[in-house]
N, C-alpha and C positions, 0 to 999 in steps of 0.2 A: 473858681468856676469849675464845677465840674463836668465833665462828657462823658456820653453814655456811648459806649459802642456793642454794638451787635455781635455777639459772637456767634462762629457758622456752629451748625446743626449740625454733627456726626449721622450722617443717612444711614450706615453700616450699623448703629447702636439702636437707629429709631425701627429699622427692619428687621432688628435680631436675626441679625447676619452669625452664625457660628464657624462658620469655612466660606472662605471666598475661591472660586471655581475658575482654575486659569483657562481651563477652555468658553469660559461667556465672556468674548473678545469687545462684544460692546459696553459692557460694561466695563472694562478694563480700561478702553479707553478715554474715560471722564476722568480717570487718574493718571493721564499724561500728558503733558504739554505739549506747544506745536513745534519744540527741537524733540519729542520723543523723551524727555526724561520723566522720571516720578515727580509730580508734584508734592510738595512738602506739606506734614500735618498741619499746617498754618493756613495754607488756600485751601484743602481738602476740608480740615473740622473733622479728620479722625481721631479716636483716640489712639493711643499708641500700640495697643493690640492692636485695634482693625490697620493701623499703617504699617505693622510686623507682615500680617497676614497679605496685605496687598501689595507690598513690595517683594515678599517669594510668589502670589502669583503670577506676576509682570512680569519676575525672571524666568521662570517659568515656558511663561508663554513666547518668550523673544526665545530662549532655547530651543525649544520646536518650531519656530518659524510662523507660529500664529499673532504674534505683530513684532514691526522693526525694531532694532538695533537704536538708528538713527534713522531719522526723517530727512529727505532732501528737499 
């Protein structure tokens, strides 16, 4: 029997994303979960450039203070 499953959309490859911008906080946040960590390329559907680039803007951004550390 076989199954067909879906794989996710990379949205960062389909918008020809070339730099991802740590100061656009809302979008930063669809790449974090609700303990505050990086979602993995497995729930996201990036490929692994665009999860390079969105993991230095997250750190990034929690360095300057434009989002948490952790979530309480």
């Amino acid at each position: 029997m076989t199954e067909f499953f879906k794989t996710k959309q990379n949205k960062l490859y389909s918008e020809e994303v070339e730099y991802i911008d740590y100061k656009d906080v809302k979008t930063l946040q669809k790449y974090i979960n609700g303990m505050g960590k990086i979602d993995s390329r497995k729930k996201t559907g990036a490929s692994m450039k665009h999860q390079r680039m969105l993991a230095v803007a997250l750190k990034r951004a929690r360095h300057l203070g434009l989002l948490p550390f952790v979530v309480k």
